[in-house]
C-alpha positions as CSV (number, residue, x, y, z in Angstrom):
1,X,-21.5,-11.4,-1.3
2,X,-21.5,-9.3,2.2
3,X,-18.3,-9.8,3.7
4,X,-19.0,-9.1,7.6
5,X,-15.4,-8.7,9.8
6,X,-16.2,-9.0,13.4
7,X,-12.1,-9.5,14.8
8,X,-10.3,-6.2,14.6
9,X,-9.4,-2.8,15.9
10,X,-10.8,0.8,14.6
11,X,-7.7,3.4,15.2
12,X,-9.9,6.4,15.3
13,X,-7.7,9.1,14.8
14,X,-7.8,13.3,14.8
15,X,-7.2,14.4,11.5
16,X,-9.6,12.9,9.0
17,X,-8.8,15.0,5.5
18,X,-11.5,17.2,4.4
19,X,-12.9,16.6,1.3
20,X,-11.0,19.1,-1.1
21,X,-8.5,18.7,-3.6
22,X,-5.8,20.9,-4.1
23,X,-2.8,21.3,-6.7
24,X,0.2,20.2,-4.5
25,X,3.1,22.5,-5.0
26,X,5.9,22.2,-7.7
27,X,8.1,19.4,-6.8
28,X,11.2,19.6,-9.1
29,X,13.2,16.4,-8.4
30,X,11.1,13.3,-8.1
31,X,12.9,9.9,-6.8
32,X,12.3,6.0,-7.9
33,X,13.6,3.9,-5.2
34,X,13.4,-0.2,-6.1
35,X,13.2,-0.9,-2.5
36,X,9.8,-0.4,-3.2
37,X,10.0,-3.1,-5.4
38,X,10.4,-6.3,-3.3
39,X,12.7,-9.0,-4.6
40,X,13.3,-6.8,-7.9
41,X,16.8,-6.2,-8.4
42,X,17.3,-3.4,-10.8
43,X,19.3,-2.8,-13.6
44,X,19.6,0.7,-15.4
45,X,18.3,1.1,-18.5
46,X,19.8,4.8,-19.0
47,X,22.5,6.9,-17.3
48,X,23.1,10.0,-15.5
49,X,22.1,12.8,-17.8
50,X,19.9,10.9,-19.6
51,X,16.7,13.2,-21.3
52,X,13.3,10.8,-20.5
53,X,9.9,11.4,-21.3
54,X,6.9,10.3,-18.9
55,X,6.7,6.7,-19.1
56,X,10.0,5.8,-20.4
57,X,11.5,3.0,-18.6
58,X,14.8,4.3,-16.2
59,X,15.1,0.5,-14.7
60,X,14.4,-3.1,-15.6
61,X,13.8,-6.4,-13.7
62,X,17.1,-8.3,-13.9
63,X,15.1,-11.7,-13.8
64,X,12.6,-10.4,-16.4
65,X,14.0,-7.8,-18.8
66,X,10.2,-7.3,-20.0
67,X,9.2,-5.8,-16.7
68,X,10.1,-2.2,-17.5
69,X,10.1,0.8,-14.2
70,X,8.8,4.3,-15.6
71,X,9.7,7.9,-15.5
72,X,6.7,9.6,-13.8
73,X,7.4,12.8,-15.6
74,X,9.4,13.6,-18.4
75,X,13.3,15.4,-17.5
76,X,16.6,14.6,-16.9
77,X,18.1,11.7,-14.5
78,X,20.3,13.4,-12.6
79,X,21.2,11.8,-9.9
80,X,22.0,7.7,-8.7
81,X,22.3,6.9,-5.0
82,X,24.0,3.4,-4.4
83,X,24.5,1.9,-1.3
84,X,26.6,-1.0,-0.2
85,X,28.1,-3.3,-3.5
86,X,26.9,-0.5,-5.7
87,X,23.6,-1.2,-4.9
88,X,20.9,1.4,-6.1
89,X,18.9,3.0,-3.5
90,X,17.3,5.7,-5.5
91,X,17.0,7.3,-8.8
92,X,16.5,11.3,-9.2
93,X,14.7,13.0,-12.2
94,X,14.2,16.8,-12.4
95,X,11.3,17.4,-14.1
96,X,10.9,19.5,-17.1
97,X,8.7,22.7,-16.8
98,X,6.5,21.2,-19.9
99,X,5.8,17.6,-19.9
100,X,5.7,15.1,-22.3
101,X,4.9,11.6,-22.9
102,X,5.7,8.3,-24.5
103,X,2.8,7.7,-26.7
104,X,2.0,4.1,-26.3
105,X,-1.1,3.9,-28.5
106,X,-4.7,3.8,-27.8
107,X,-5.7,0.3,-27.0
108,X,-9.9,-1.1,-27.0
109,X,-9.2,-3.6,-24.0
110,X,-12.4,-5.7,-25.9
111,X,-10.7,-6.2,-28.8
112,X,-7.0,-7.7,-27.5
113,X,-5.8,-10.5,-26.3
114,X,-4.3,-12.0,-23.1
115,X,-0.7,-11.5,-24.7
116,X,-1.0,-8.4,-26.0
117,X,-2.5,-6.4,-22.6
118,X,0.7,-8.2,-21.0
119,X,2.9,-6.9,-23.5
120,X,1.3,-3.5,-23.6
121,X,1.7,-3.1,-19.1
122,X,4.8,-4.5,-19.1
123,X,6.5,-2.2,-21.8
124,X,4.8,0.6,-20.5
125,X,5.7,0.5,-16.8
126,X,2.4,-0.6,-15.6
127,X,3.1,-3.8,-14.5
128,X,4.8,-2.8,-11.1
129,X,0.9,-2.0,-10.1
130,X,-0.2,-5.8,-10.2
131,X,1.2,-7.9,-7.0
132,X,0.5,-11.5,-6.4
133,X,-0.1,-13.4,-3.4
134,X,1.6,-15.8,-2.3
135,X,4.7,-13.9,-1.2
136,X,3.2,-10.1,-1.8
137,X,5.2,-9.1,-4.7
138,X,5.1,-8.1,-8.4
139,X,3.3,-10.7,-9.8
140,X,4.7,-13.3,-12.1
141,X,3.6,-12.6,-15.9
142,X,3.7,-16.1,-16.8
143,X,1.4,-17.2,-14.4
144,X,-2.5,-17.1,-14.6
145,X,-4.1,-16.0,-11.2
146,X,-6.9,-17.9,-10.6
147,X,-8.3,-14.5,-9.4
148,X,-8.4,-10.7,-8.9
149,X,-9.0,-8.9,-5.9
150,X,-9.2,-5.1,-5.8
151,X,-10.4,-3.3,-2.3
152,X,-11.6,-0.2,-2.9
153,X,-12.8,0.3,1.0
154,X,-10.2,2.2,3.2
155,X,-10.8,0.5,6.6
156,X,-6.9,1.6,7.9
157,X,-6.6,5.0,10.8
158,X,-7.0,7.8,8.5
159,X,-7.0,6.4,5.6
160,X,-8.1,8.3,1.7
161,X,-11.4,7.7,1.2
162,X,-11.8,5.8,-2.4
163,X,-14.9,7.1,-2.8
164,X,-13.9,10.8,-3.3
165,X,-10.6,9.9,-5.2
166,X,-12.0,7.9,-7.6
167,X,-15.3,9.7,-8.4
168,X,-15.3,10.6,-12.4
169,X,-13.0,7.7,-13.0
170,X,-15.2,5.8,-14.0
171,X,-14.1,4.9,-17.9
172,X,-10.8,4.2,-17.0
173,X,-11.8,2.2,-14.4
174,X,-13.9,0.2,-16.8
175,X,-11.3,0.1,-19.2
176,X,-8.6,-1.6,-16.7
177,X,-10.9,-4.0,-15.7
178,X,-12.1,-5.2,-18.8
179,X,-7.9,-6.2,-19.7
180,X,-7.4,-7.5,-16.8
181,X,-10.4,-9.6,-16.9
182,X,-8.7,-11.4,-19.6
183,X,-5.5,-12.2,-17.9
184,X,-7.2,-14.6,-14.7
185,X,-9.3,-17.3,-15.0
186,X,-11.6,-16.5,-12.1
187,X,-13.3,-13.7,-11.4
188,X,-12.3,-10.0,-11.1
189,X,-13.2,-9.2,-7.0
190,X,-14.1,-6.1,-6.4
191,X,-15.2,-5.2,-2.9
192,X,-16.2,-1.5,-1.2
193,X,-17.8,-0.4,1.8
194,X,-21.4,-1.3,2.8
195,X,-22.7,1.9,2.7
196,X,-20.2,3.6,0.1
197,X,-21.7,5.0,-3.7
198,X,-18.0,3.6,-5.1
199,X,-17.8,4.6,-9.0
200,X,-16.2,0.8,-9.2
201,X,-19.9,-0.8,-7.9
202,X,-21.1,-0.2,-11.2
203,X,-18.9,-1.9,-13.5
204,X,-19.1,-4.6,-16.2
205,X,-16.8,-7.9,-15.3
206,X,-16.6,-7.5,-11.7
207,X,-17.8,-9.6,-8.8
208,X,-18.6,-7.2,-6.3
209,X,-18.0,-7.7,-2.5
210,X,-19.6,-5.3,0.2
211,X,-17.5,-5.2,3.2
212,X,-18.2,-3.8,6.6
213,X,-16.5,-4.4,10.1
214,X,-13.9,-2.9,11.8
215,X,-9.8,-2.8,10.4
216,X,-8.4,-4.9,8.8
217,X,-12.0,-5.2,7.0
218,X,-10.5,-2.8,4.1
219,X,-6.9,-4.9,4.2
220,X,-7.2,-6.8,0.6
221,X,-5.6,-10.1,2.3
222,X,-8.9,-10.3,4.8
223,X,-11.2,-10.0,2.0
224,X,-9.1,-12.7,0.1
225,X,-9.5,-15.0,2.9
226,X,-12.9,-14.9,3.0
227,X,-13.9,-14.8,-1.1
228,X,-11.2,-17.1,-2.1
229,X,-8.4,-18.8,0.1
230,X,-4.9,-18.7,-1.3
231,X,-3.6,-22.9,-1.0
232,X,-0.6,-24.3,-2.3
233,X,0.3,-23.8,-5.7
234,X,-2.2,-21.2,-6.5
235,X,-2.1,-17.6,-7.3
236,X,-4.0,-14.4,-7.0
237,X,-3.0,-10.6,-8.5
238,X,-4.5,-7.7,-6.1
239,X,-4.4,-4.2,-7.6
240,X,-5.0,-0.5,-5.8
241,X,-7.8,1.4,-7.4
242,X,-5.4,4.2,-8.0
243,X,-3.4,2.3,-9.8
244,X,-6.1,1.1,-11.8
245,X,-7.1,4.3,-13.1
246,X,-3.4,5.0,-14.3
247,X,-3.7,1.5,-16.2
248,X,-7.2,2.4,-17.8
249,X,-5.5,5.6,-18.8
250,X,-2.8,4.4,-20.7
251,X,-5.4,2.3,-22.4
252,X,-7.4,5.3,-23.5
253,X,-4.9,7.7,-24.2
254,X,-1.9,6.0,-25.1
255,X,-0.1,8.0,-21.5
256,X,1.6,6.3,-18.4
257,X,0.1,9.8,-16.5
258,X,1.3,8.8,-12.9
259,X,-0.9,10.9,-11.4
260,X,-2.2,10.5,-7.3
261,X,-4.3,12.0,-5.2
262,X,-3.0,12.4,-1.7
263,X,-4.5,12.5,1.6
264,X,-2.5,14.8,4.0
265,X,-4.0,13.8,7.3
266,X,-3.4,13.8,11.0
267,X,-3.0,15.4,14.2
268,X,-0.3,17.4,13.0
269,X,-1.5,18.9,10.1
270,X,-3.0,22.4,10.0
271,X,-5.7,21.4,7.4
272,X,-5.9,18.1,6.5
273,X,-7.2,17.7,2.7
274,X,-5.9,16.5,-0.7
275,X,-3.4,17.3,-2.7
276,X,-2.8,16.3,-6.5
277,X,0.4,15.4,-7.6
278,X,2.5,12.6,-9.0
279,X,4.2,9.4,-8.1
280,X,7.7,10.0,-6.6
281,X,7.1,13.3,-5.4
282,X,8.9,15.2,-3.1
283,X,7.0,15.2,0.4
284,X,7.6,18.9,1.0
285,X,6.3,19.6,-2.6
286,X,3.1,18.6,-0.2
287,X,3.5,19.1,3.3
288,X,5.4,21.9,3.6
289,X,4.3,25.3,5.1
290,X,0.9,23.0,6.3
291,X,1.6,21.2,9.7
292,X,1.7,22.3,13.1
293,X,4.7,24.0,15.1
294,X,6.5,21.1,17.1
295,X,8.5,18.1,16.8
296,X,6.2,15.9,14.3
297,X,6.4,12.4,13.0
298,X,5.8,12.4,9.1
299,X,4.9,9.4,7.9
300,X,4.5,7.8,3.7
301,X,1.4,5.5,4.2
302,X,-0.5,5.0,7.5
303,X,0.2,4.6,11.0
304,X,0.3,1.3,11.2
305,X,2.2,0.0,8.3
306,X,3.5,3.0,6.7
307,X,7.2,4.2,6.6
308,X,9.1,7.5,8.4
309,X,10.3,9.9,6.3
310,X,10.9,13.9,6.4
311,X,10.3,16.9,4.5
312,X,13.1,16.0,2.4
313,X,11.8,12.5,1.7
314,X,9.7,11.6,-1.3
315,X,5.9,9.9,-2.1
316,X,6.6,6.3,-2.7
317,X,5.6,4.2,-5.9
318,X,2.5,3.1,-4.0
319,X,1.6,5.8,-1.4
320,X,-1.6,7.8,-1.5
321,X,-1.5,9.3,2.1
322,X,0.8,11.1,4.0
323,X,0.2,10.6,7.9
324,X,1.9,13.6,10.4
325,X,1.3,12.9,14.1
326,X,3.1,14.3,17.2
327,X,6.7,12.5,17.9
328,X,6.4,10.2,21.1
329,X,9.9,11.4,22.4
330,X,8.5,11.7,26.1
331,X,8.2,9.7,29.1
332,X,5.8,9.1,31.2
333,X,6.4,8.6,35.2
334,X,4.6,6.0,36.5
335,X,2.4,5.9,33.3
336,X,2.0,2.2,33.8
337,X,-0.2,2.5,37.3
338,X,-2.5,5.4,36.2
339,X,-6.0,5.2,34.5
340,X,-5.9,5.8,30.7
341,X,-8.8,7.6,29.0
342,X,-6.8,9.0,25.9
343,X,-5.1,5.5,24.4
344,X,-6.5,3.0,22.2
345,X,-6.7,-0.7,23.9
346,X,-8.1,-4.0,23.5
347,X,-8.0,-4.8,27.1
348,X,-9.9,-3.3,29.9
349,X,-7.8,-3.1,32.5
350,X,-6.6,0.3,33.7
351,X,-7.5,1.6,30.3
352,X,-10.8,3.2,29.9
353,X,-11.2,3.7,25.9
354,X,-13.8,0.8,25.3
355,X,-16.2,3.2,27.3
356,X,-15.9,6.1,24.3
357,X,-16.5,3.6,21.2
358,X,-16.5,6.8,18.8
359,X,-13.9,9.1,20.7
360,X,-11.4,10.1,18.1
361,X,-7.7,10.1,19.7
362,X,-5.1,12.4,19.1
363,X,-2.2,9.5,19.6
364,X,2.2,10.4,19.2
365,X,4.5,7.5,18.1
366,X,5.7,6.5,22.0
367,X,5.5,2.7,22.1
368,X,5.2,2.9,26.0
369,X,7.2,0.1,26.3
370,X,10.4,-1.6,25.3
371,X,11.1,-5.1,22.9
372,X,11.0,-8.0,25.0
373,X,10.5,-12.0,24.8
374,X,7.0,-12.7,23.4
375,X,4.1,-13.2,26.1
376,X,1.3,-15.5,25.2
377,X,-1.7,-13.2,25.9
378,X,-4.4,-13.9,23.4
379,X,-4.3,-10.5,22.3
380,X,-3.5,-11.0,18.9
381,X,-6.1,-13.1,18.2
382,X,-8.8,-10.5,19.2
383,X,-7.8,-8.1,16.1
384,X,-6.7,-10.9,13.8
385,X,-9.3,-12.1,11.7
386,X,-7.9,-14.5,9.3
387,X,-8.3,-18.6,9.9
388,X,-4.5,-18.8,11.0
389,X,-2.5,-18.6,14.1
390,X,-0.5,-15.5,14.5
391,X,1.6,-16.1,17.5
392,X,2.5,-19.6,16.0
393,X,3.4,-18.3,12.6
394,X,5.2,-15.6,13.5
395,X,7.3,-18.1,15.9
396,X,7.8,-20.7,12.5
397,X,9.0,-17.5,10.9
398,X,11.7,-16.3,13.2
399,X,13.2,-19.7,13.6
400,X,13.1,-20.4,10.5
401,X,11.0,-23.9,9.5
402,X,9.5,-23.5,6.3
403,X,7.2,-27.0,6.9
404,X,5.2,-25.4,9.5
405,X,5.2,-21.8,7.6
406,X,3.6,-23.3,5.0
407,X,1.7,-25.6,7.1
408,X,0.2,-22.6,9.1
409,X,-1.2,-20.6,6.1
410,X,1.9,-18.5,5.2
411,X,0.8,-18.4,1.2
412,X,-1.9,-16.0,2.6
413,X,-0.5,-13.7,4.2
414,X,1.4,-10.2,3.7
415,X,3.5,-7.5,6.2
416,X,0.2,-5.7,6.5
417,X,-2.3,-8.3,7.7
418,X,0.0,-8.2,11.4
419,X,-0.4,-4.6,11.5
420,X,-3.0,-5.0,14.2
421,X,-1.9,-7.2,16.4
422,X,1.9,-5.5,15.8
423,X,0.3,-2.9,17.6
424,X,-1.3,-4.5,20.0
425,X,1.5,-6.7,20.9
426,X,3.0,-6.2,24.8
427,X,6.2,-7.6,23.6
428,X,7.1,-4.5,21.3
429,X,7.8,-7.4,18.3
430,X,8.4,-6.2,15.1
431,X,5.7,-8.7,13.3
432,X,5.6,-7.1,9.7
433,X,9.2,-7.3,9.4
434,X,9.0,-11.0,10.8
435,X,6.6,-12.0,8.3
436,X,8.2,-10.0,5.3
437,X,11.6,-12.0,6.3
438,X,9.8,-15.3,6.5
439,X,7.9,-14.7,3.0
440,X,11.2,-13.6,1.2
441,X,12.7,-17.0,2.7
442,X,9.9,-18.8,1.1
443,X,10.0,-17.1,-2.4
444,X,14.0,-17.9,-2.1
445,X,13.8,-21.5,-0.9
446,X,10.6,-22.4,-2.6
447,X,10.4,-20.1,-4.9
């Protein structure tokens, strides 16, 4: 099935990383933090001091003591940061010089059943890798998704390109797919780029999607919109192809090897490539030594729905880019009368960027602008290609009416899907952390 996106917004951004893999450097201390985790509330399952291996579980799910939160590398815990009412923000581990591992066993995927893959993920730590929609959170392990949906095409500014990370992959890609085949009902969805030679096109048990159009094209909840619409009652799992691989590895070798690839990409950066390391990983480990001279912006994730952090920060559970762009900290006088040529727009007026479709744009963090009272403008609608009603759903959301959140599609949706028309908005409204309060209401009231 061709999946063609015609509503959206290509961020073409300076920076792109070049096609080489590097060993990132040494990163001593890597850092859990459950925030990551949404709606998981933690409870230890060692203490300060504690010797680990790679893939022994430091944390548990409180509501599901099954659900177990791995050690990327094997060392000491040395270190628990609690916030208010003791609660944990983040977990420290200094890594041993020589690793070792848990050894989970080697599994054939074609020879288990349902129960036992589910067992095998959740004791091993791999479970945190599978969310579900509705709600966008770790998904539920007694429920059956009535489908799958991986999207290995990178559609978001800057974003690592699958095709390169996952090349050579391909067995434990296989090997993921062919358990988690047997935990849905449906069909495993699989979609890449058009144009793209992915190493997942040519697997066994997949349905495979090929997507082209401009952002969110790439975002897994457009693709699920237009494969197989999430309704009331009903569930789907989406997994990362990263994460997949570390799945189909513990499978074959019996290791939770918590391995990424990183992009380090953007304006910023000296020379934007990749870097291998692990999950948890200290961003300077990376970064350091690498970006330009100046007052920078480094970013875990992309632009547009990715999270600030420093040098002293760390790679979260999910992450596989790091985004560095100049720091907007400047103001521009009378910048709202002159003719723009160097800022990505949807509308016309004043701002001449629609005449340079494939002009790449060297953009800082300056909202030029301040939060105000929402404006109807029909803006959002131009970069928003899901069959729902942003500005409407984003009003249920803030005041609160779960009828007409659920009524307007809010089982669909995730933070990421407003993205977009976050940044398009001339309001300055915060419209992923809208929706992620109006989908944490839901899983609390409706559960």
């Amino acid at each position: 099935m061709d999946i063609r996106i015609k509503k959206g917004l290509d961020i073409k951004l300076v920076g792109n990383a070049e096609k080489i893999t590097e060993n990132a450097g040494s990163s001593n201390v890597f850092t859990l933090k459950p925030e990551d985790f949404h709606s998981i509330i933690p409870k230890l399952s060692v203490k300060v001091g504690a010797k680990l291996k790679a893939g022994e579980a430091v944390f548990y799910n409180k509501a599901n003591e099954e659900m177990k939160f791995a050690s990327p590398v094997s060392g000491e815990l040395v270190d628990i940061i609690r916030g208010e009412k003791r609660k944990i923000l983040a977990l420290k581990i200094e890594a041993d010089s020589k690793q070792e591992f848990v050894d989970f066993g080697i599994k054939d995927p074609k020879a288990m059943k349902a129960d036992e893959i589910k067992t095998h993920l959740l004791a091993a730590g791999c479970w945190p890798f599978i969310k579900q929609r509705p709600y966008d959170v770790i998904a539920n392990p007694a429920v059956t998704p009535k489908a799958i949906f991986v999207s290995a095409y990178a559609s978001a500014p800057l974003a690592a390109d699958y095709d390169y990370v996952l090349a050579g992959k391909e067995n434990e890609l296989q090997a993921a797919v062919t358990a988690l085949s047997k935990l849905t009902s449906g069909d495993i969805n699989v979609s890449v780029g058009k144009s793209s030679n992915s190493p997942l096109a040519g697997l066994n048990n997949i349905t495979l999607h090929k997507v082209s159009g401009p952002h969110p094209s790439g975002n897994v909840g457009t693709q699920i919109a237009k494969i197989n619409p999430v309704n009331k009652g009903e569930v789907v799992w989406t997994l990362t192809p990263q994460d997949l691989v570390v799945i189909g590895e513990l499978l074959l070798t019996g290791k939770f090897n918590a391995e990424r690839i990183v992009a380090l990409a953007g304006s910023s950066v000296a020379a934007p490539k990749y870097y291998k390391t692990k999950i948890g990983a200290t961003i300077s480990s990376i970064a350091e030594g690498k970006l330009n001279e100046g007052d920078n912006r480094i970013i875990t994730g992309n632009v547009l729905t990715g999270t600030a952090t420093n040098l002293k920060g760390n790679l979260g559970y999910y992450d596989n880019l790091i985004t560095v762009i100049p720091e907007g900290n400047d103001y521009e006088l009378f910048g709202w009368t002159m003719p723009v040529f160097n800022k990505v727009s949807t509308s016309r007026a004043l701002t001449f960027s629609w005449m340079f479709p494939n002009k790449k744009f060297d953009l800082n963090t300056n909202t030029n602008g301040e939060h105000r009272g929402f404006v109807v403008t029909g803006n959002y609608e131009e970069v928003f290609p899901l069959d729902i009603y942003p500005m409407q759903i984003l009003k249920a959301c803030m005041y609160k009416d779960l009828d007409e959140m659920e009524q307007l599609g809010m089982y669909e949706v995730a933070p990421e899907d407003f993205a977009l028309t976050e940044f398009v908005c001339v309001s300055k409204q915060p419209h992923q952390e809208i929706i992620r309060k109006g989908l944490d209401l839901m899983l609390k009231e409706i559960g």
